[in-house]
Residue, then its C-alpha position, 0 to 999 in steps of 0.5 A: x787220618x787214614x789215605x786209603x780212600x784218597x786225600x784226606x785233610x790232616x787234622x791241623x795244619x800250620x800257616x805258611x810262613x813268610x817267604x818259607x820253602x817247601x821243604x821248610x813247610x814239611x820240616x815244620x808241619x812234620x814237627x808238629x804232628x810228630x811224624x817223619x817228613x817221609x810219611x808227610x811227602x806220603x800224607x801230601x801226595x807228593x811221594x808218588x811211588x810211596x815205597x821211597x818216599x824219603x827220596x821225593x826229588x829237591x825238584x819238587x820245591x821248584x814247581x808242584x803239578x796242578x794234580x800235585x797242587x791239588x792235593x797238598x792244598x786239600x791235605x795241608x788245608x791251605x789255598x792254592x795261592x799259599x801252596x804255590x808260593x811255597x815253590x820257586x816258580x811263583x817268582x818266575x815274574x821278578x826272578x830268573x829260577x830257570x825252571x818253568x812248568x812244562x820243562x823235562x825236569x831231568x838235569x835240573x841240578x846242573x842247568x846252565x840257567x838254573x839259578x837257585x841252590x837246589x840241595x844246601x841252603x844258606x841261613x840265618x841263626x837268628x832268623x831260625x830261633x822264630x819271631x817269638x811267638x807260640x808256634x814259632x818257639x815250638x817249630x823255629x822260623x821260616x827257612x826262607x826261599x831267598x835263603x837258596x837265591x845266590x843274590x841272597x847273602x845277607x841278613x838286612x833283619x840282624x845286619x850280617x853274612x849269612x852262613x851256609x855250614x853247620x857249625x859241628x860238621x862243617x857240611x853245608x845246611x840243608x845238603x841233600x846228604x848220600x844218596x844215588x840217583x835223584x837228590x831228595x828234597x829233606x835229608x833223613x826224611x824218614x828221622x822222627x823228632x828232629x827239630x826243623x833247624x837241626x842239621x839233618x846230615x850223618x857225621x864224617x865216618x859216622x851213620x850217626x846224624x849230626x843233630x847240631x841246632x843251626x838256630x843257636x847264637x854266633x858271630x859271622x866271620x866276617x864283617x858285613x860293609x855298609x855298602x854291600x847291606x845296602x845292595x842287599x837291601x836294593x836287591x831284596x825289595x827287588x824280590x818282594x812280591x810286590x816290589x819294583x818291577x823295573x831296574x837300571x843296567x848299564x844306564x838302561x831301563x829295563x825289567x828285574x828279570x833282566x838285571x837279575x840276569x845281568x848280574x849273574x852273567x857279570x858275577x860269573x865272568x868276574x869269578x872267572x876271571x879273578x883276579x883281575x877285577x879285585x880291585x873293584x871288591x868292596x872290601x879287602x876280607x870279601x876279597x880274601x874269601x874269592x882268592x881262597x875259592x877262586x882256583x876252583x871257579x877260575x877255568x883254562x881259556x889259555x888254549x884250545x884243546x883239541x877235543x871240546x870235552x877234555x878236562x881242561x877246556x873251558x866249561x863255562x856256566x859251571x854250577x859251582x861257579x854260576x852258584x857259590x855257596x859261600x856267602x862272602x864269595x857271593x857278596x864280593x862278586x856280585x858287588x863287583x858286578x852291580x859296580x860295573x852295571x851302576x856305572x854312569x859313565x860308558x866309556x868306564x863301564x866299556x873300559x871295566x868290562x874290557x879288563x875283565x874278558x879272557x886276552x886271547x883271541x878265541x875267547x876275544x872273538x867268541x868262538x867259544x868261552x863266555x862270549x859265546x855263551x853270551x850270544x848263544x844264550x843270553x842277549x833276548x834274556x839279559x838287558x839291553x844296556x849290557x847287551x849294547x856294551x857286551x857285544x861288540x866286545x865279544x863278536x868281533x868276527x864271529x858267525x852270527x844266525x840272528x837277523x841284524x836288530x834296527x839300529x838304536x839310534x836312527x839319527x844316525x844308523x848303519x844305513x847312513x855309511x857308505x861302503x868308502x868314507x872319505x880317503x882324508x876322513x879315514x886317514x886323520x882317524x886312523x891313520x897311526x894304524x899300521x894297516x892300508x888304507x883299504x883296510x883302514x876304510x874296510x875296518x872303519x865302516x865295519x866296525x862302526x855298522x857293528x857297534x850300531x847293530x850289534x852281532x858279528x863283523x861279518x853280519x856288519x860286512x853283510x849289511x853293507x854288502x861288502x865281501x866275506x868267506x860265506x854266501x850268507x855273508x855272516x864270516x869273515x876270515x881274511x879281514x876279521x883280524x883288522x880289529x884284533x890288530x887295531x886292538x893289539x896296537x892301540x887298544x879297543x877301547x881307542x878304536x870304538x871312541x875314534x870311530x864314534x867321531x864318523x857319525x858326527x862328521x857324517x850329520x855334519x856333511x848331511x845324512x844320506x840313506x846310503x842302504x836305501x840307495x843301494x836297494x834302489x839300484x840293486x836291478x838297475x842300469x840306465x835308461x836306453x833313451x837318457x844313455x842314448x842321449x848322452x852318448x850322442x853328445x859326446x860323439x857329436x863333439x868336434x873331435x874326431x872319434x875313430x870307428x872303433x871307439x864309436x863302436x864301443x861308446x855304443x856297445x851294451x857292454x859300454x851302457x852296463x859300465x856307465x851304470x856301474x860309474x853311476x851306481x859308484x857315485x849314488x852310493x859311495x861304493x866300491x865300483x868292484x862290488x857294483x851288482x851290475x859288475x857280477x850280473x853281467x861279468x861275460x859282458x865285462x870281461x873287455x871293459x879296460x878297452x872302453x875309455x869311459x872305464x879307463x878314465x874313471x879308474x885313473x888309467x887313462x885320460x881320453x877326451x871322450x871319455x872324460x866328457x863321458x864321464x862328466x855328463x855321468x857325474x852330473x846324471x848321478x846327482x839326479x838319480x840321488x835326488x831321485x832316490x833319496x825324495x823317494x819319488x814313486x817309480x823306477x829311477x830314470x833321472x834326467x839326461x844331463x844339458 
């Protein structure tokens, strides 16, 4: 068996087990031939520097290389498809490990997205003993992989929590035991004769190992609910190779990945936030177990610190928190989590999540904590369902660099809101905020194109070409507070269901494409004939017009403004923000001299600018026709009769 020459088969081998880790093959197949895992990582090509074998890195049980494949299928005499599944990226299609080939693999133990318990490992007693045959009398039972998965905490063979310490030394199993550097894969790798399921860990104060077999009967601790099995079950057919590859979230169809993911963004703000959630725990002792670990989890969102790396700033997606080893920890939260995505009413599920998001406003807004981290990160990978329900929660005016998404429902989509809703409309709504009524217009429009697009009140701002404190259009400073105060006045949760009435008024009234209208008459002035024309109607009245008023009703600068009053009426808009009034300011600087201007804004009323202004309002109605028929070519309208 020598391995001078190159890879040499071993002279027996042993059948993989059932969902069996790699570290559990070697622990096993080591037993067998009666040699120290060490030599057997040596024997296997996967010590690469064989002078340190016994410090192979756990980051060999997550993915081998192809050359690292090659030979221990050539040594361990099993196929490639047997040795691949010994390691965690052949789950990449249903589970989110966070590893994937071709990664650099330095830090992997504290990845944000690594979701796997890479040095301990929960277990089974029961399991361990084996299934009662030969080999597993001889070398114990599968330490299985979903053991390591933090949605793994139960049994659904024997009906009971897992465990996840040894039982003599109280040190989690399968910890990686002191070292420097790299966390190996097998503790005491260079021991001879140790049982796979001894504990392989030196004994507090001691260098003598522990040595305690962890497949020995016992009792749980705590009791299992019945409902909590049950999702146990529901997410280990999740993971079957061979199972479901679709789920439900947050009333939405979407992939296993995807709900994987939703979970562990909801079990961790759970964890976070607890105990604000503990009345959703599916039982009081569950309960009990968060509360004794949860001043751990819980981080500082109180306040900002000055710099971002003090101790006490809120670092979210903590390994310890992301990953608890506790098995009733795990249990508690992620029941509590599949609770809220299983949710059939929206409103409720708006409604739980709100409860659960840090109060104060920078955590409110997403700047920073677990909103951020949510839109940073995690709104391509988690499902659309949550994304819909977190967003608009968590961004109510953050800077977003993503291009607006299409909307969700194009019945009735944020192209269908104007820049002004109807003054009565706005004021029956919200009319108990204590804001004006621009800001009252301003938060509804805003608001509402927000919750249909999802991102930023500043991108929503953006889209409906309303102003913000950034040439891109994605920040709003002044105004992003409105719904902060709407919040603190009548509750977030009252405003999204209020605004949700505008779109049902606005199909009632007859949908109007209101972003196209504005695209359409982005360059737009009216026609030199048609505005000739009308202008010679008013002049041609029988009211005597006076040399300087004439001058002005057939000035460019009174063509310019009649475009603005058009562009106005077309779209529903704000006159100010009519690119007509910031192409051709130098031009308008004297526009309350005209009285067409004077007229329309309310400061005046001239005869000839108020038939002006008619023959304006019934031109309008033609380029809308226009527009919204799409007819090919540039927008002329007919001159009004």
């Amino acid at each position: 068996m020598t391995d001078t020459h190159g890879p040499t088969p071993l002279p027996c081998s042993l059948d993989p087990l059932e969902d069996e880790t790699l570290p559990g093959f070697l622990l096993r197949l080591s037993h067998r031939l009666e040699r120290s895992p060490a030599r057997m990582m040596q024997l296997t090509g996967l010590a690469a520097d064989r002078r340190f074998a016994s410090r192979v890195s756990h980051e060999k049980m997550l993915h081998l290389s192809p050359a690292e494949l090659r030979v221990f299928s050539l040594v361990t005499q099993l196929s490639s498809d047997e040795a691949d599944q010994l390691c965690f990226t052949s789950m990449n299609e249903r589970y989110p490990t966070g590893f994937h080939p071709g990664i650099p693999p330095k830090g992997l133990l504290t990845r944000a997205d690594f979701w796997v318990l890479s040095t301990a490992s929960r277990y089974c007693p029961e399991c361990l003993t084996g299934d009662g045959s030969v080999v597993q009398a001889d070398h114990g039972g599968a330490w299985q992989r979903a053991w390591r998965l933090p949605v793994t905490f139960a049994c659904t063979r024997h009906h009971r929590l897992l465990e996840h310490l040894c039982p003599k030394c109280h040190r989690p199993a399968f910890e990686a035991g002191p070292t420097t550097g790299r966390f190996p894969m097998i503790a005491a790798a260079s021991t001879i004769g140790l049982h796979p399921a001894q504990c392989r860990l030196p004994l507090p104060g001691s260098s003598q190992l522990c040595e305690q077999r962890l497949d020995a009967p016992s009792s749980p601790a705590l009791t299992l609910p019945g409902p909590v099995l049950a999702l146990q079950r529901r997410l280990a057919d999740f993971l079957e190779p061979h199972g479901l590859r679709h789920a439900v979230s947050a009333d939405s169809e979407c992939t296993t990945l995807q709900y994987f993911t939703d979970l562990r963004l909801l079990a961790h703000l759970v964890a976070t936030t607890w105990p604000q959630a503990r009345a959703l725990a599916p039982s009081e002792e569950l309960a009990a177990a968060v509360d004794e670990r949860s001043p751990a989890m819980r981080p500082n969102t109180n306040t900002r610190p000055a710099i971002r790396r003090k101790p006490g700033y809120f670092t979210t997606f903590r390994a310890d928190v992301i990953r608890p080893l506790h098995p009733a920890v795990s249990a508690c939260l992620l029941a509590i989590a599949d609770s809220i995505l299983t949710q059939h009413n929206a409103d409720e599920r708006r409604s739980l999540l709100r409860q659960l998001l840090p109060g104060d406003r920078a955590s409110v807004n997403g700047r920073w904590g677990w909103g951020s981290t949510f839109s940073r990160k995690y709104t391509q990978t988690c499902s659309p369902g949550l994304r819909e329900l977190v967003v608009p929660l968590t961004m109510p005016y953050t800077v977003i660099r993503a291009s607006p998404r299409p909307p969700a429902q194009p019945k009735c989509g944020p192209q269908h809101i104007p820049q002004i809703l109807p003054a009565d409309w706005v004021e029956d709504l919200l009319g108990e905020l204590s804001l004006t009524p621009g800001e009252r217009n301003y938060l509804a429009v805003c608001r509402l194109v927000q919750t249909m697009l999802g991102g930023s009140l500043g991108g929503a701002a953006h889209f409906l070409g309303l102003p913000t404190n950034m040439a891109q259009g994605y920040r709003i400073a002044n105004r992003g507070g409105l719904v902060l105060r709407a919040a603190d006045e009548k509750g977030l949760d009252w405003l999204d269901k209020t605004l949700l009435e505008i779109p049902d008024r606005l199909r009632e009234a007859g949908l109007i494409d209101y972003q196209r209208r504005r695209a359409v008459l982005e360059d737009w002035l009216i026609p030199r004939p048609i505005w000739n024309d009308m202008t010679e109607r008013v002049l041609n009245q029988p009211v005597k017009v006076s040399t300087p008023v004439r001058q002005l009703f057939t000035s460019e600068t009174e063509r310019i403004i009649d475009s603005v009053v058009v562009w106005t009426l077309v779209t529903q808009g704000r006159k100010t923000l009519a690119p007509q009034m910031n192409k051709h300011r130098a031009l308008l600087t004297q526009r309350s001299n005209h009285p067409t201007w004077r007229t329309f804004i309310g400061a005046a009323d001239t005869l000839a600018g108020r038939l002006l202004l008619d023959l304006l309002r019934a031109y309008s109605k033609d380029v809308a026709h226009q527009i919204d028929d799409r007819h090919p070519g540039p927008v002329t309208g007919i001159a009004p009769r």
